[in-house]
Every structure is written in structure tokens, then in C-alpha cells.
C-alpha positions as CSV (number, residue, x, y, z in Angstrom):
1,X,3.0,-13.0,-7.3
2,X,0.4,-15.8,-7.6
3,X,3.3,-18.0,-8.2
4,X,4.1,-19.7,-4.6
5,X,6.9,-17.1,-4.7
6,X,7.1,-13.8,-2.1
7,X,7.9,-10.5,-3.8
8,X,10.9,-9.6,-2.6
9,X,8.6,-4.1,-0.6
10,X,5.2,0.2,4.9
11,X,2.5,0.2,4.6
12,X,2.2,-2.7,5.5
13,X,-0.7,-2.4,5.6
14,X,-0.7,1.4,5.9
15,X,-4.2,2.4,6.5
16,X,-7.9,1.0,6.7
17,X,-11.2,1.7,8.5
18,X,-13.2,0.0,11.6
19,X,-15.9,1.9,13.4
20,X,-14.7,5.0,11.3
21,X,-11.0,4.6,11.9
22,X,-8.1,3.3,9.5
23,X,-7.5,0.0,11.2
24,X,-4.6,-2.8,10.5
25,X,-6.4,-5.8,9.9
26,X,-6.6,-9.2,11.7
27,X,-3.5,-10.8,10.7
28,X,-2.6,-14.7,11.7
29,X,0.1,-13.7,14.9
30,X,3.5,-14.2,14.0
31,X,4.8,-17.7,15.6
32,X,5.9,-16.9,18.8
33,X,8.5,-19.7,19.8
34,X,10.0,-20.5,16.0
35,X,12.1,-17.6,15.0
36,X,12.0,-16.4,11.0
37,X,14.0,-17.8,9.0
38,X,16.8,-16.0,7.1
39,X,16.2,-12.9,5.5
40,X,13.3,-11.9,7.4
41,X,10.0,-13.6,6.0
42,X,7.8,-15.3,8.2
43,X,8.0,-18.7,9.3
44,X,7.1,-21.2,5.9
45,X,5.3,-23.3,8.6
46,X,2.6,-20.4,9.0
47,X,-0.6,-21.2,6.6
48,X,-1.7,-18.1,5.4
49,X,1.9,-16.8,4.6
50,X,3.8,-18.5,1.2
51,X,7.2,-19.2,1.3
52,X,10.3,-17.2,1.0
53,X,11.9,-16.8,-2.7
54,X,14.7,-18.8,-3.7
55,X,18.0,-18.0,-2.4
56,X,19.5,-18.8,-5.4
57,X,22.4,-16.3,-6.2
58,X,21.0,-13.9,-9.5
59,X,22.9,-14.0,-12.5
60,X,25.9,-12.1,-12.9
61,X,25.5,-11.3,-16.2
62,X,22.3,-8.1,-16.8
63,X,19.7,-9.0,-19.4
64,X,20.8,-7.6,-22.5
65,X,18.7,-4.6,-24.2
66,X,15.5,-5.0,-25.9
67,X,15.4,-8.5,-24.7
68,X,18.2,-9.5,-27.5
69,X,20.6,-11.9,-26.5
70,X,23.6,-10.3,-25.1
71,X,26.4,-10.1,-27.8
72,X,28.9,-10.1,-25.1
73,X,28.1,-13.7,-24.3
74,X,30.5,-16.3,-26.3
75,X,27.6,-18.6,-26.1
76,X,24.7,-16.6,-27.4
77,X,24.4,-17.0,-31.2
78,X,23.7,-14.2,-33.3
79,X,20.2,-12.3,-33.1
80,X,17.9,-13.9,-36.2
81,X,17.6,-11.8,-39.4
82,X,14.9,-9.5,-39.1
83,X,11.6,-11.0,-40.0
84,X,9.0,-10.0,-42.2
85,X,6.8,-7.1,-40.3
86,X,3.7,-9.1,-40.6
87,X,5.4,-12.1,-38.7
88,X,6.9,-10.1,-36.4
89,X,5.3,-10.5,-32.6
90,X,3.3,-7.4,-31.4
91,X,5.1,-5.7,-29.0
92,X,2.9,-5.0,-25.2
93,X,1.4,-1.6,-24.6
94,X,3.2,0.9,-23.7
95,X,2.2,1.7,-19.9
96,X,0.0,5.4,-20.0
97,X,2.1,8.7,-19.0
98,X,0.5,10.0,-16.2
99,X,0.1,13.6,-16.1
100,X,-1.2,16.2,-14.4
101,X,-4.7,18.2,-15.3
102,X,-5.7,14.5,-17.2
103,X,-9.9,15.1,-17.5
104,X,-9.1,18.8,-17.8
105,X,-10.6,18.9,-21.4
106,X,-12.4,15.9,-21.1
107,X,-13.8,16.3,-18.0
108,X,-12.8,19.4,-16.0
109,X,-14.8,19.5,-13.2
110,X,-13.2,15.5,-12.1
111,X,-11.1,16.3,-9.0
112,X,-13.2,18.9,-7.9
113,X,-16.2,16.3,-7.8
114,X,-14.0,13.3,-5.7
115,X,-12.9,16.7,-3.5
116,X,-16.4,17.1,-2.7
117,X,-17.4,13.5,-1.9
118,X,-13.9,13.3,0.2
119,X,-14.7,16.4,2.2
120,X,-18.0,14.9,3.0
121,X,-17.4,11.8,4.4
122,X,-13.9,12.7,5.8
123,X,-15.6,16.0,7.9
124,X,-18.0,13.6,9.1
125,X,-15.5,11.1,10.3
126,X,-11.7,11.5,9.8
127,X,-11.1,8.0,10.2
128,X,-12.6,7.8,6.7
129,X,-9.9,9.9,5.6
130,X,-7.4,7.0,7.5
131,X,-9.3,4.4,5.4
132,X,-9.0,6.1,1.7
133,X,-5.5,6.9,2.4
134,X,-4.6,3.0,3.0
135,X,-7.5,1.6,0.1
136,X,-5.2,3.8,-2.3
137,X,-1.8,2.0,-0.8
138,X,-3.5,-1.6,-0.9
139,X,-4.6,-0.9,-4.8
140,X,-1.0,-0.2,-5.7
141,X,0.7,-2.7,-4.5
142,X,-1.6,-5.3,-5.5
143,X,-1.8,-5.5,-9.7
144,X,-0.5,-2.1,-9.3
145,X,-2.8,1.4,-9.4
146,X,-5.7,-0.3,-11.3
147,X,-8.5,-0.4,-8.5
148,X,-8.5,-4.0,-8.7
149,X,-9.1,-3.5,-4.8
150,X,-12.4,-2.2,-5.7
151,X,-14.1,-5.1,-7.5
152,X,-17.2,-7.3,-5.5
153,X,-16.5,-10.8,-5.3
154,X,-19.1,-12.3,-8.0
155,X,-19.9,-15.7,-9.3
156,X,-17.2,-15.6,-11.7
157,X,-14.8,-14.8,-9.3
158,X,-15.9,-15.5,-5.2
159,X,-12.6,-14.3,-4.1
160,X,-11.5,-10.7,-5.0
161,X,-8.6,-9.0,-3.4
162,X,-11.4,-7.3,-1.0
163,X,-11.8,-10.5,1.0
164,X,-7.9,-11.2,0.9
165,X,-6.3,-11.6,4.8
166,X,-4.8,-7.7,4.9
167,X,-8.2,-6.3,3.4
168,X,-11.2,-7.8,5.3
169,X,-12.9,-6.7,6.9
170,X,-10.6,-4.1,7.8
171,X,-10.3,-2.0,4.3
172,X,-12.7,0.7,4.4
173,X,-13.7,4.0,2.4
174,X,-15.4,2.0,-0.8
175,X,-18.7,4.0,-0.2
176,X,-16.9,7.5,-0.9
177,X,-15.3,6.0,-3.8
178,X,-18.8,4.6,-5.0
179,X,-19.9,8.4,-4.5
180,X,-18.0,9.9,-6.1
181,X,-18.0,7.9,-9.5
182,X,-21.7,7.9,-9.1
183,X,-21.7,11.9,-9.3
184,X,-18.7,11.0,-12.2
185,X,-20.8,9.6,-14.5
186,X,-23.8,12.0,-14.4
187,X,-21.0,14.8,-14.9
188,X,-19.3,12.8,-17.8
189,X,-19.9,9.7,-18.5
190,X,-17.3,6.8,-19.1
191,X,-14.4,9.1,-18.8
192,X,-12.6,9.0,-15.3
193,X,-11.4,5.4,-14.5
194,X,-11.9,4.0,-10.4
195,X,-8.4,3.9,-10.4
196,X,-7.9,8.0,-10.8
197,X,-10.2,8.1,-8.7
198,X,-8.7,5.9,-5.6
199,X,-5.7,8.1,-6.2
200,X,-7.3,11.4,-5.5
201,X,-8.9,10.3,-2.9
202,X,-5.8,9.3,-1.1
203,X,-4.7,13.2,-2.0
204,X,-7.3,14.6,-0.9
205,X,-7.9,12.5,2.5
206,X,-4.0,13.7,3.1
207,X,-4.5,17.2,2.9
208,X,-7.8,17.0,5.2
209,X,-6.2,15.3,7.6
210,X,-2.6,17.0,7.7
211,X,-4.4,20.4,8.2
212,X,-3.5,20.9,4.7
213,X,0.4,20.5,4.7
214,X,0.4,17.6,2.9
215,X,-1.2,19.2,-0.3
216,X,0.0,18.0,-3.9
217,X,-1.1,17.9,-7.6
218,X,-1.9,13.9,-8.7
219,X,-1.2,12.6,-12.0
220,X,-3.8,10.9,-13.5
221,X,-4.9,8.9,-16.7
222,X,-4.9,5.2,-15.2
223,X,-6.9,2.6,-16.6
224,X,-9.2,-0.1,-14.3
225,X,-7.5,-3.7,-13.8
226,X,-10.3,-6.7,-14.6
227,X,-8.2,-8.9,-12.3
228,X,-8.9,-9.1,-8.4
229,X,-7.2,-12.2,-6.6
230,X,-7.4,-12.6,-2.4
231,X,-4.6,-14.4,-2.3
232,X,-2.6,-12.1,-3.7
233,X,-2.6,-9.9,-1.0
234,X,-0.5,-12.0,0.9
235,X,2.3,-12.4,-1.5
236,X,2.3,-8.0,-1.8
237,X,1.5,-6.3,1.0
238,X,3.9,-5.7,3.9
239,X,2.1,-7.4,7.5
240,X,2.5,-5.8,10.5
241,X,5.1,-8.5,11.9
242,X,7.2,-7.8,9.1
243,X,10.9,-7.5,9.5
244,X,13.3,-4.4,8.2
245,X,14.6,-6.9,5.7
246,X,11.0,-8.0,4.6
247,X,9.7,-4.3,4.2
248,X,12.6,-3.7,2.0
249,X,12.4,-6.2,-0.5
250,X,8.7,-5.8,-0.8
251,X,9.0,-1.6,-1.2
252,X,11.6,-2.3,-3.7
253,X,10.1,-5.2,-5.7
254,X,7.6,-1.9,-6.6
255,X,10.3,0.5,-7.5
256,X,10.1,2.2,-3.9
257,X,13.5,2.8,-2.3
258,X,14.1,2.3,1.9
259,X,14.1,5.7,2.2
260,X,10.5,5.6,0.4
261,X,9.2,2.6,3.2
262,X,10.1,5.1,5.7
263,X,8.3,7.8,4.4
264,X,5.0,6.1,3.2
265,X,5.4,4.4,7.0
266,X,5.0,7.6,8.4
267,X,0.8,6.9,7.3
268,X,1.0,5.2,10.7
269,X,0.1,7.9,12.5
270,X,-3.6,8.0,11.7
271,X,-6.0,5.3,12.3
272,X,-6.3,2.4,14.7
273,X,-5.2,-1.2,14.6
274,X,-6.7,-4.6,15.2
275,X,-4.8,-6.0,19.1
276,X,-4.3,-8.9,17.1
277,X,-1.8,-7.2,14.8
278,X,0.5,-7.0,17.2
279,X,-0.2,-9.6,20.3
280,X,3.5,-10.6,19.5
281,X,4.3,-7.9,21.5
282,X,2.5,-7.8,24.5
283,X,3.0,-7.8,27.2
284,X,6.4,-5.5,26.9
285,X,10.0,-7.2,27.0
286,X,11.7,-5.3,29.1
287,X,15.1,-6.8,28.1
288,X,14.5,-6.4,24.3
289,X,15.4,-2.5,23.3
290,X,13.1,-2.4,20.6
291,X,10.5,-3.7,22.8
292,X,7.0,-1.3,23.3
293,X,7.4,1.2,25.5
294,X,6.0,-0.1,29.0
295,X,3.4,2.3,29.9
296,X,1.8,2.2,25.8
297,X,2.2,-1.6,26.6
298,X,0.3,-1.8,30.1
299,X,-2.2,0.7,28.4
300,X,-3.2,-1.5,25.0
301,X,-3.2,-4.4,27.0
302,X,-5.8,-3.5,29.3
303,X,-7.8,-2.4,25.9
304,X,-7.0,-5.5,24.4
305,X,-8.5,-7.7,27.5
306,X,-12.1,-6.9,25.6
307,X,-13.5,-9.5,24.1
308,X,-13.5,-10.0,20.4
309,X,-10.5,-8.6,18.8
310,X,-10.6,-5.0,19.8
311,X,-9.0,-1.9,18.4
312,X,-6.8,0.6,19.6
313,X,-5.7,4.0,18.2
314,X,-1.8,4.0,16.2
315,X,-0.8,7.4,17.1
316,X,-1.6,7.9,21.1
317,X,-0.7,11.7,20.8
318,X,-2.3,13.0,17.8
319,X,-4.3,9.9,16.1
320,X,-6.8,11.8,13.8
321,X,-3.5,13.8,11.9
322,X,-1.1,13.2,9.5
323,X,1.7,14.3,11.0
324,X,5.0,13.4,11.8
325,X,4.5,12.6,15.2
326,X,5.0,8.6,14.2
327,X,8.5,9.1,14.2
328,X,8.8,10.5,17.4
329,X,7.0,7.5,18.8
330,X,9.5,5.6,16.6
331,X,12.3,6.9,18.5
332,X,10.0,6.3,21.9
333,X,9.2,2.8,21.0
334,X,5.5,4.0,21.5
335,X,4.4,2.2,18.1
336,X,2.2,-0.7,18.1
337,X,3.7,-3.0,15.4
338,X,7.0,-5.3,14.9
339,X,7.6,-3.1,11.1
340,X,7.1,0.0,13.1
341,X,9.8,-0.7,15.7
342,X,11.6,-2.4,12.8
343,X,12.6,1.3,11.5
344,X,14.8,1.8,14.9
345,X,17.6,-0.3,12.7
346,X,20.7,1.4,12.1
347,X,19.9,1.2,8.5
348,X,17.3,3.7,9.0
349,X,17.4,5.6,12.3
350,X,18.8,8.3,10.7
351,X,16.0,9.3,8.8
352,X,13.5,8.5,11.6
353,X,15.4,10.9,13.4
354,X,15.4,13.6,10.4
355,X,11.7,13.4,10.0
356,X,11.2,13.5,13.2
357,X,12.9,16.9,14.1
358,X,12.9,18.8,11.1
359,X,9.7,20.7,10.8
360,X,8.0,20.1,6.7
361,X,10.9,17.5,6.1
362,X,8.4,14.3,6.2
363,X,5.9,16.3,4.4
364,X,7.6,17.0,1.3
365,X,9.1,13.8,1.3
366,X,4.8,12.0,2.1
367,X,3.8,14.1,-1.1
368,X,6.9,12.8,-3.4
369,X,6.4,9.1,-2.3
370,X,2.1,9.3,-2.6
371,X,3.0,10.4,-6.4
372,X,5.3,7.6,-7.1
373,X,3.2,4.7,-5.3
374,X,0.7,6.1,-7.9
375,X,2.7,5.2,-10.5
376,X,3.0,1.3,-10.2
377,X,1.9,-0.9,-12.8
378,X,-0.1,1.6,-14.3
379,X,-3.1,-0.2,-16.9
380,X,-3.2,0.9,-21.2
381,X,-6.1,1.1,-22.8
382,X,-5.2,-2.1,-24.2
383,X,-4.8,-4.4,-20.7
384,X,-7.5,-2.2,-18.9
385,X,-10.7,-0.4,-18.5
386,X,-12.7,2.9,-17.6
387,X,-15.5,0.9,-15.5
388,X,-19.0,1.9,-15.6
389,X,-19.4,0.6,-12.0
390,X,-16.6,0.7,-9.8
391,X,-17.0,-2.4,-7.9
392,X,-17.6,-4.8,-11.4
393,X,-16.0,-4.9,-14.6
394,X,-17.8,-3.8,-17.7
């Protein structure tokens, strides 16, 4: 990740929060006259972006079992003889199985509470419910479900993933999350992680905000990360500029599928967006097919001309639900960003089309994906923790 290398998975950044809507944050604009260079990842010449991973061809031959080397190979010698169990290396933690109904002996009442301090802020604002939604996407990706997102920068480490490009200041809903472990660990004390408790957030901010179609049991039993690094934000979470190709690799370097990206892009259709997340695309090419839509174009643009970097809502038609009305504007080329209009490819049209049309299709398929995102790079007891304080380590 860290390693000068670009994983190879939209969100995107799915969702986030300004003046109480989930915003995309301020990204450095896509270079206008240079275009990409193969394979889709932005130009090596732009700062804030690393370069694209080798092209080298992979190997031909799969990794053998158990790490062993593979007998098949006329060149591998034979594995050791086993060694004494006392020099034998200790093998890494086994990742936790998630499971539903986690803290129901331990701590029953768990979901219940993080329902209550959801409902609360997300009744009061809905764009709230935008920005939890998008805080539990940016958590994942980065170090994996470990609400490494979470931590404050401190003086042992200034720059947490929190200040990293995608996040600030456009990541929002930390207060609700601080509420709720607050009421946590008067309930019971040191037993539901920051992690779980990002993930039912995200839950519970869907169903608010679908009207309640999106509703779905969460598996739970992650531990808290103790790493946070800005600048690995860059290297894992999709930008709004990105290219078909891009979101691809980046969804499936976490185990999510293309048909996944499409789904967990459909997230687009709550919140509101920075104009400087997409000023690559104004004003409207009218010769370019995947071009925005003329009249959305004309429209932003004259919201845009504030000064500052101004915001403007994702979803003109319904922007406070999570529906599936993102993939009608798909198919309208009334989306804001280049990985929105990105999902017109023939590659995946099709099921842009499906969701679109077929009434509870993109809602079963939200729930399915929100459940597997949750499941990337889970903590052990052994590499993590169940924080005291959400935003330090212990």
C-alpha cells in the first residue's frame, strides 16, 4: 500500500459530510491536456497520486499450498524435514469469524444503543446518514474494517488517515460514532470495538435513509487497527476521476468483484460533492457521449461559479435517499463524476440497466456487498484492539 505501489478496487470515495451532507472531497483535478496512461491510473506526473504498478506479466506458475514450495517445479528442492515444534515459526492469527448477534451475551443491548445514536443525528440531518455510510466504506478499504479512519492525529503520529487527501475535511459522522461508544462503555465497558461500531452505523444510516428497504443483519466481532497513515488513502481509495479499469483493480485488490463496484457505486445517490471533484467535466462536451448531460452541466456550473470550492447535491432527483435512482442518471449521463459516467462501459451497462429497472434488484444486491466490504482485513485479538476511546489507541 505504503509501498510506492497502487493497489490494483466505487466508492471512490462513496460518501462523506459538508454542511450536513455526504460530500466527495477536494481532490487534485485530473490533468486536463495529458491523457492517463495505460490501464487507467492517473497521470504519474500528478503529485498527490503514486505511480501505477508494474506491468510486469505475473507468474505463470500459482503459489503452492501452505506456502511450501511447489513439488511440481523441477527446480524447487524438497520441503526441509520437519523441525522441532519449539523451533518451528508461529504461524499469524487467524483473522476473527464474524458473526451475527456478536455482544448478544456479552453485551446485548450493543446495536440497539449505535441504533439510537444513528437515529438521532441522522433524523436531525440525513446528510449525516450520507457521511456514516461513506466513514464505514473509507475504514474498509484503508487497513481494512479496523476504524483506523477514526484515530486523531497525535504527537506520535501528526498524520492519521483522517487528514489523508479523500478524507479531509470532507469525512464526516465521527461525532455519532463518538456517541455512541460513549453510551457503549457506560452500558459495558471495553467490550464493543469502534470498528463494530462504524459498521453498524453504516447499516443503520442505510435503512434510515432507504425508507427502510435497505435493512440487513451485520456481522460483528472486529478488532480496532493501531495504525492510521494519510497517505495511505491515496494508494486505496477509488478518486472521483477514476477510470472503469482503475475502479476495478482497486474493488478487486479487496476481494470485491465489478459487479460489487457497481453496486457499492449505487451509494452515489445520497450526499453532495465538492465542484472540484469533477471540474474535468465542465463545461459539457457535447461531442463526447459519456459527457454530463447539458442541462445538469449548465446547472452545476452556475453553482460552481461561487467562490471557494462549493458543493452541489449527487442525486438531482432524490438526493436525501438511497435509492436506485443513480442508475437512472447513469443511463442519463446526469452524474457528476468521471467513475460515475465510467459505469456506461459495455463492461457494465448491463447491470446499470438491471438496477435501474428492476424494482428491489439494487437493494438486495447494496445489502449483500455492505456485508462483504465489512469483511476486509478484519483485526485478531492478537494484531488489534477494543479501544477505550475511539479516536486514540489504548
Amino acid at each position: 500500500m505504503a509501498s510506492g505501489k497502487l493497489v490494483a478496487l466505487a466508492l471512490m470515495a462513496l460518501l462523506g459530510c459538508v454542511a450536513g451532507y455526504g460530500s466527495t472531497p477536494s481532490y487534485p483535478p485530473p490533468p486536463s491536456s495529458t491523457p492517463p496512461p495505460s490501464g487507467g491510473y492517473p497521470n504519474p506526473s500528478t503529485p498527490s497520486y503514486p505511480p501505477p504498478p508494474s506491468s510486469a506479466p505475473p507468474s505463470s506458475t500459482p503459489p503452492p499450498a501452505a506456502g511450501y514450495p511447489n513439488p511440481g517445479t523441477p527446480s524447487s528442492p524438497p520441503p526441509s524435514p520437519a523441525a522441532p515444534a519449539s523451533a518451528r515459526p508461529t504461524p499469524p492469527p487467524r483473522a476473527p469469524v464474524l458473526k451475527i448477534g456478536h455482544y448478544r451475551k456479552t453485551c446485548y443491548k450493543a446495536e440497539q444503543i449505535v441504533r439510537d445514536a444513528v437515529k438521532k443525528a441522522v433524523y436531525a440531518n440525513r446528510g449525516i446518514g450520507a457521511g456514516l455510510i461513506r466513514l464505514f466504506f473509507h475504514d474498509c478499504f484503508v487497513r481494512g474494517c479496523d476504524a483506523s479512519v477514526l484515530l486523531d492525529p497525535t504527537s506520535a503520529n501528526a498524520q492519521p488517515e483522517k487528514l489523508g487527501i479523500p478524507n479531509f475535511p470532507s469525512l464526516r459522522g465521527f461525532e455519532v460514532i463518538d456517541a455512541a461508544k460513549a453510551a457503549l462503555e457506560k452500558a459495558c465497558p471495553g467490550i464493543v470495538s469502534c470498528a463494530d461500531i462504524v459498521a453498524f452505523a453504516g447499516r443503520d444510516a442505510s435503512v434510515i435513509l432507504s425508507n427502510g428497504k435497505v435493512n440487513f443483519n451485520m456481522p460483528s466481532g472486529r478488532y480496532d487497527g493501531r495504525v492510521s497513515i494519510a497517505n495511505e488513502t491515496l494508494f486505496n481509495l477509488p478518486p472521483p476521476f477514476a477510470t472503469l479499469q482503475l475502479l476495478k483493480d482497486m474493488f478487486a485488490s479487496k476481494g470485491l468483484s465489478t459487479d460489487e463496484m457497481v453496486t457499492l457505486s449505487g451509494a452515489h445517490t445520497v450526499g453532495i460533492s465538492h465542484c472540484s471533484s469533477f471540474s474535468d467535466r465542465l463545461p459539457a462536451n457535447a461531442s463526447d457521449p459519456s459527457s454530463m448531460d447539458a442541462k445538469l452541466a449548465k446547472s452545476v456550473q452556475r453553482q460552481c461559479n461561487k467562490t471557494g470550492d462549493p458543493t452541489v447535491v449527487q442525486d438531482v432527483v432524490s438526493p436525501s435517499f438511497l435509492d436506485k435512482q443513480y442508475y437512472q442518471n447513469v443511463l442519463k449521463r446526469k452524474v457528476l463524476f468521471n467513475s460515475d459516467a465510467a459505469l456506461q462501459s459495455p463492461e457494465t451497462i448491463n447491470e446499470v440497466r438491471l438496477n435501474a429497472r428492476i424494482s428491489g434488484r439494487w437493494e438486495k444486491k447494496f445489502k449483500a456487498a455492505m456485508v462483504k466490504m465489512g469483511s476486509i482485513e478484519v483485526k485478531s485479538s492478537a494484531t488489534g484492539e477494543i479501544r477505550k476511546q475511539c479516536r486514540f489507541v489504548n
